[in-house]
C-alpha positions as CSV (number, residue, x, y, z in Angstrom):
1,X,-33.6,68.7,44.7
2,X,-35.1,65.3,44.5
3,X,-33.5,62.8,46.0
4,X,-32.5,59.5,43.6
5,X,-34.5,56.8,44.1
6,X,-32.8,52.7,44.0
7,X,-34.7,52.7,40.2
8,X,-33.6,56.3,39.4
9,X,-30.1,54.8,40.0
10,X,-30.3,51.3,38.2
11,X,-32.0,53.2,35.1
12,X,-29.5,55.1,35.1
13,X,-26.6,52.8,35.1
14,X,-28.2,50.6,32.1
15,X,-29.2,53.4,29.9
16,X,-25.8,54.6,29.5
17,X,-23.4,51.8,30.9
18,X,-22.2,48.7,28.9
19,X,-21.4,46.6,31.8
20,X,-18.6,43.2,31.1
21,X,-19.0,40.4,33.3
22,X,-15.8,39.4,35.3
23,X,-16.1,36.0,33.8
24,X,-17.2,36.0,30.2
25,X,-17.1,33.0,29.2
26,X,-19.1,32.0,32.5
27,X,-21.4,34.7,31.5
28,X,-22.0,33.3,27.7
29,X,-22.1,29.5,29.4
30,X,-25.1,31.0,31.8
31,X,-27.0,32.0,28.4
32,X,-26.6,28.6,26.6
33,X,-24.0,29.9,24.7
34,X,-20.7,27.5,24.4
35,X,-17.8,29.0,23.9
36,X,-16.0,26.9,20.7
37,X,-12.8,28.5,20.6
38,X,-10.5,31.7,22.0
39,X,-9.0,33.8,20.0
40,X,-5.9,36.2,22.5
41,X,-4.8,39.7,21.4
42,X,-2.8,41.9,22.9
43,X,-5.4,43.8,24.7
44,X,-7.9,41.3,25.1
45,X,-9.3,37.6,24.1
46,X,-12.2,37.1,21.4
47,X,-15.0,34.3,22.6
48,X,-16.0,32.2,19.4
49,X,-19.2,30.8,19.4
50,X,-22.1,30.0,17.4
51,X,-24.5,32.6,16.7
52,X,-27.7,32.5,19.2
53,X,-29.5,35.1,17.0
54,X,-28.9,33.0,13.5
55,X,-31.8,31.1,13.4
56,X,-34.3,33.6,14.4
57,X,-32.6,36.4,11.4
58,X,-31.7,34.2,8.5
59,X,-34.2,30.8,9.1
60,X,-30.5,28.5,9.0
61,X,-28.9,27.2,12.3
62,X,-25.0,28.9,12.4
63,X,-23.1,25.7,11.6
64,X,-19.9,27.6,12.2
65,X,-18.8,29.6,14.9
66,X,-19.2,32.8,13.2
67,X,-20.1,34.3,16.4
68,X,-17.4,36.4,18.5
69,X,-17.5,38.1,22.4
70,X,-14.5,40.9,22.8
71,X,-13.5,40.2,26.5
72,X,-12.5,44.0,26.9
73,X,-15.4,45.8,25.2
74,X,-18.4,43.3,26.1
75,X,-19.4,44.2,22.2
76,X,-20.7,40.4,20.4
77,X,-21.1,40.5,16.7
78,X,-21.5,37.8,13.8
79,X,-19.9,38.1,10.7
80,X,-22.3,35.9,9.4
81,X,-25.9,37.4,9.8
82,X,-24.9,40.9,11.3
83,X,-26.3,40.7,14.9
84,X,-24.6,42.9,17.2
85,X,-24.3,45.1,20.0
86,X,-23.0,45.5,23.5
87,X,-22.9,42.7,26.0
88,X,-26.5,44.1,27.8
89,X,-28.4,43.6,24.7
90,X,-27.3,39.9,24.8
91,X,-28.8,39.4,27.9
92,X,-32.2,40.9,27.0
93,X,-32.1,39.3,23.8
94,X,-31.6,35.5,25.6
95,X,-33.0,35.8,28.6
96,X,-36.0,38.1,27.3
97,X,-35.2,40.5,30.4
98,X,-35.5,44.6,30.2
99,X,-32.3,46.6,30.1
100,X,-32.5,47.0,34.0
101,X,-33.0,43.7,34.7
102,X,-30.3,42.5,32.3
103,X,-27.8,45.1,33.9
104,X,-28.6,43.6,37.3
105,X,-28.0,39.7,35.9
106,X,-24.7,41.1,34.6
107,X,-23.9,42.6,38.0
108,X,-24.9,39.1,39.8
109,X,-22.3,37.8,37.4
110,X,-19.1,40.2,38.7
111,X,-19.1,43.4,37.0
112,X,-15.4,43.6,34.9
113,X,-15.6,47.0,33.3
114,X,-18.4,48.8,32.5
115,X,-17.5,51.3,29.1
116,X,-20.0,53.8,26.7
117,X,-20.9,52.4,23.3
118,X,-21.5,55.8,22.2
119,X,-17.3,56.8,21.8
120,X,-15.3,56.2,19.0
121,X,-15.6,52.8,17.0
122,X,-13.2,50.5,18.3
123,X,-10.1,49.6,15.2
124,X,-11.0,46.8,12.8
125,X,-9.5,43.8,13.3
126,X,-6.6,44.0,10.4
127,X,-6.0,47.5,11.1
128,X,-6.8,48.9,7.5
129,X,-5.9,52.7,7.2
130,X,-9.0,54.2,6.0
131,X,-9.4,57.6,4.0
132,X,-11.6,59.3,1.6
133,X,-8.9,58.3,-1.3
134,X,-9.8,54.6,-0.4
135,X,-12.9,55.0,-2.3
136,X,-11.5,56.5,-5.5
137,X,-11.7,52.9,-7.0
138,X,-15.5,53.3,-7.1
139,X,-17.2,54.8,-9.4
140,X,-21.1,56.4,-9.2
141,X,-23.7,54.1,-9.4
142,X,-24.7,53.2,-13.0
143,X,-28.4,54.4,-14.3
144,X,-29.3,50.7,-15.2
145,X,-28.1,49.6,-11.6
146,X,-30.2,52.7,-9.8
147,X,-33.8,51.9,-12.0
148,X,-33.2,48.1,-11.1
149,X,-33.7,49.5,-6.9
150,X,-36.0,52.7,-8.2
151,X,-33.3,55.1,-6.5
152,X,-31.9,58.3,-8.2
153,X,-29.0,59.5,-8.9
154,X,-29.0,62.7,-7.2
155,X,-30.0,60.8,-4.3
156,X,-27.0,58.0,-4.5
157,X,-24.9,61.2,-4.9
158,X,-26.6,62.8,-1.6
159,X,-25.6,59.5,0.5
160,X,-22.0,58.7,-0.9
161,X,-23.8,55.3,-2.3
162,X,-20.6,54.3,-4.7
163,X,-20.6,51.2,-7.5
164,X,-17.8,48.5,-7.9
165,X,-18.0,48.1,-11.7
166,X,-16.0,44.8,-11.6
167,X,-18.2,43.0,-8.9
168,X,-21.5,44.9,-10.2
169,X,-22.0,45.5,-6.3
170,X,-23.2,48.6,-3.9
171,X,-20.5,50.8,-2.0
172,X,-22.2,52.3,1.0
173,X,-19.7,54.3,3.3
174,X,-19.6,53.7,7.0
175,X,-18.9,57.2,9.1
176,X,-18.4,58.5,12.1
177,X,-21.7,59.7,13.3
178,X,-20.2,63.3,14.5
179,X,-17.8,64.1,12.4
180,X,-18.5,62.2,9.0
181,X,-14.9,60.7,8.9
182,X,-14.9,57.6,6.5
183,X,-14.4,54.3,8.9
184,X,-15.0,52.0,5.6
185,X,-17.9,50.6,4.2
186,X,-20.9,48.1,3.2
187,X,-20.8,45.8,-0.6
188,X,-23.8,44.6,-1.2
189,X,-24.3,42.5,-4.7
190,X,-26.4,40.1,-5.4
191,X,-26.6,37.0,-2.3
192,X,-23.7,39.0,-1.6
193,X,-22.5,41.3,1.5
194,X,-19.6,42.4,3.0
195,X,-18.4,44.8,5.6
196,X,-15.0,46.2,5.2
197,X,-12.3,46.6,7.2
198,X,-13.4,43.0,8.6
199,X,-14.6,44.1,12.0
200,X,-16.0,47.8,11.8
201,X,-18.6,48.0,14.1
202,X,-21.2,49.7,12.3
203,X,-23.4,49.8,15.1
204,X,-22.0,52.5,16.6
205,X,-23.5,54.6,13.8
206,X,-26.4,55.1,11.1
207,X,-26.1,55.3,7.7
208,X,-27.9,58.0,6.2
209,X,-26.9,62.3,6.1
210,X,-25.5,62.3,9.6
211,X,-25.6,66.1,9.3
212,X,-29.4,66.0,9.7
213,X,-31.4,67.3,12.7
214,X,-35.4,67.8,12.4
215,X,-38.9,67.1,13.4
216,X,-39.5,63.2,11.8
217,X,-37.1,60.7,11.3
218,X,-37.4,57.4,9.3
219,X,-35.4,54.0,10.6
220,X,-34.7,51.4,8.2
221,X,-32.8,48.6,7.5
222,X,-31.5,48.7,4.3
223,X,-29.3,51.8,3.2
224,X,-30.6,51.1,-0.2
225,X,-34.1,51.7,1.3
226,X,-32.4,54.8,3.1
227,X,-31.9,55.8,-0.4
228,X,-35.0,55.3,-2.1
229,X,-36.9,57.2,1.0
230,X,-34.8,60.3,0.1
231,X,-34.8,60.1,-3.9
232,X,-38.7,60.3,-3.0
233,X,-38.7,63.6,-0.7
234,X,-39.1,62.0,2.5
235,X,-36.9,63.4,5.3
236,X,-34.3,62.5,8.1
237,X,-34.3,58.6,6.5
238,X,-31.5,56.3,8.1
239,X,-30.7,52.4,8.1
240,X,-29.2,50.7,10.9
241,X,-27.3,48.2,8.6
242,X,-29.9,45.1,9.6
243,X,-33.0,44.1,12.2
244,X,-30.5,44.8,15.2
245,X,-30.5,48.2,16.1
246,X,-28.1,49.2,18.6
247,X,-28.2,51.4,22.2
248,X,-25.8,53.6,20.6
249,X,-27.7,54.1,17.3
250,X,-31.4,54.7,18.8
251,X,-29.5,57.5,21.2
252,X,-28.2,59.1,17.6
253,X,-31.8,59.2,16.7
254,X,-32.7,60.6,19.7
255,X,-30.5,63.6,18.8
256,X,-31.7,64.1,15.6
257,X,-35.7,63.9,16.1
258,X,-38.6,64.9,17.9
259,X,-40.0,62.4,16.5
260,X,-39.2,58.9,14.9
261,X,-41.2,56.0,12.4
262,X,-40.2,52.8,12.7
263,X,-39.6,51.2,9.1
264,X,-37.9,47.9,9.7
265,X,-38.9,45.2,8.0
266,X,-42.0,43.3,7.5
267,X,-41.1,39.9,9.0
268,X,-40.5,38.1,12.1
269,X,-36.9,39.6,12.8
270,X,-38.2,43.2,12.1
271,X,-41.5,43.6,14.1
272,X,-39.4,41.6,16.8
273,X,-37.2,44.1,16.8
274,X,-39.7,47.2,16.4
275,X,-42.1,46.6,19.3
276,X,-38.9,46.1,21.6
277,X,-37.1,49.5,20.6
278,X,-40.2,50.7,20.6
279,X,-41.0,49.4,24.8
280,X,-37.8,50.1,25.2
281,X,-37.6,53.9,23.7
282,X,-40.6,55.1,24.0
283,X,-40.8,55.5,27.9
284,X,-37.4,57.5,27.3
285,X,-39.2,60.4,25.7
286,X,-39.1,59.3,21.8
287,X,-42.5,59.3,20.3
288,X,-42.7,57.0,17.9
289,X,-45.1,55.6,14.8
290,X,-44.5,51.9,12.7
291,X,-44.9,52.1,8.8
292,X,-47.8,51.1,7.5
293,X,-47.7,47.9,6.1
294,X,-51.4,47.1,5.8
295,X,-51.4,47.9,2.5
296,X,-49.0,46.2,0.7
297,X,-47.6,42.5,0.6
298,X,-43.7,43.7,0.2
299,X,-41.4,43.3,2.8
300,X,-39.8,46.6,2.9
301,X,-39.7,49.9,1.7
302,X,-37.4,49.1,-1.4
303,X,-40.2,46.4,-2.6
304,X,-43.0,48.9,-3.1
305,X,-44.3,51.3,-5.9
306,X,-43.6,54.9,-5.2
307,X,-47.4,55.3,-4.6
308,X,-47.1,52.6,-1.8
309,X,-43.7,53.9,-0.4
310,X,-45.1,57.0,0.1
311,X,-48.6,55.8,1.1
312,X,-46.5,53.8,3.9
313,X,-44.8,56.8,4.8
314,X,-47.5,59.0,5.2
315,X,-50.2,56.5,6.9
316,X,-47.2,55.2,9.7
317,X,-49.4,54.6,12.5
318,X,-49.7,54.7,16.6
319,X,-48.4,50.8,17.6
320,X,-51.7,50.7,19.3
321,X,-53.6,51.1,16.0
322,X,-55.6,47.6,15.4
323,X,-55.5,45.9,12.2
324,X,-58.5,45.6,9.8
């Protein structure tokens, strides 16, 4: 048997680890980020802070701290713009380091806990009892509201995409990536979004049919643009719920696909975002292709024809592929 080399080991370690430094808030004071205010449960303590990724995903400094660090879990999330993930990706993201790298700052830091972000999502914050009958308030999506977002009602129906008639705003259900149980879920109106119970960390799974497994898979943003890829006969389509895409999400995909297309969005935050999961993944044994984009001025997948969606689709490139 081979023996492990010192990089066999690190890779290992921060592939599948989520390490927590000893001090957090030493941590988070290392990576320009000031802690504003703590917030002590029973279990642990909640860092609040501004948001370091707010300017770079929605154009606006975070003038409040919307911003929060779980001193147990390592896992950061803004209820603001969305950005999340474990405590690793924080490091990368601010210090512009590679996952082994940034496990080795965290360990120059004091090593707390290290814990998987692939189990169980941890409970929302108020402790809401989710079920299936939650939903029955919702009704499907009304044909006006589906030809407004070019998306089918057979294919609404296919992803559990519900309506809520007094708002006028999208239901989409956030499940447990193995065994489909209802862990809440995503409205989206107009200027308008909201993840509910306050809390769920819907990075820990994809929205899309979680019972899927095949050849080609397509990442988006958007579960509306999740939708609109299946109402046009395109397979294995999934949105990570925003630019971020977690450790825990990409390793879902990894499950699923032989092979995977890229379709985040066409701006700053989403080709940021592609070419790392892409440096990051691709060594890791995922081959992977970008949508093409050459064609079209829209920034995603929900803001083209069905000619261009599909042209997109169909024409996703190598990342090596020079523009014209």
């Amino acid at each position: 048997m081979k023996p492990t080399s010192p990089t066999d080991f690190w890779d290992s370690l921060a592939a599948f680890a989520n390490p927590v430094p000893h001090d957090l808030p030493g941590a988070m004071r290392a990576l320009g980020i000031e802690v504003l205010r703590e917030l002590s449960k029973p279990d642990s303590t909640e860092y609040l802070a501004r948001c370091p990724a707010h300017l770079t995903l929605t154009g606006k400094q975070d003038r409040r701290p919307s911003f929060s660090v779980n001193s147990s879990t390592g896992l950061h999330h803004c209820f603001s713009c969305g950005y999340a993930g474990p405590f690793i990706q924080l490091v990368e993201d601010g210090l512009g380091y590679n996952r082994i790298e940034a496990f080795q700052w965290i360990v120059r830091h004091g090593v707390y806990r290290t814990v998987e972000d692939t189990g169980p999502a941890p409970q929302a914050e108020d402790a809401v009892r989710i079920t299936e009958a939650s939903l029955a308030l919702f009704i499907p999506p009304p044909p006006e509201a589906c030809a407004r977002r070019h998306l089918t009602p057979e294919a609404c129906g296919d992803f559990g995409v519900l309506w809520k008639p007094e708002k006028r705003r999208w239901i989409l259900p956030i499940r447990d990536p193995h065994t489909c149980e209802l862990w809440g879920w995503q409205e989206k109106g107009k200027r308008f979004f909201r993840n509910y119970p306050t809390g769920i960390h819907k990075a820990q799974t994809l929205f899309g049919d979680l019972t899927w497994t095949g050849d080609t898979a397509l990442l988006l943003e958007s579960p509306l643009d999740a939708v609109r890829a299946h109402g046009l006969g395109i397979p294995g389509a999934f949105a990570s719920f925003g630019a971020h895409v977690s450790e825990a999400q990409m390793r879902l995909l990894q499950t699923r696909c032989r092979h995977l297309i890229l379709g985040l969005d066409n701006d700053a935050a989403g080709r940021t975002a592609r070419d790392k999961i892409h440096g990051r993944w691709r060594p890791r044994g995922l081959p992977m292709k970008f949508l093409d984009y050459s064609h079209t001025t829209a920034k995603d997948l929900g803001d083209m024809s069905d000619a261009d969606a599909l042209s997109a689709y169909e024409n996703a490139h190598h990342p090596w592929r020079r523009r014209r």
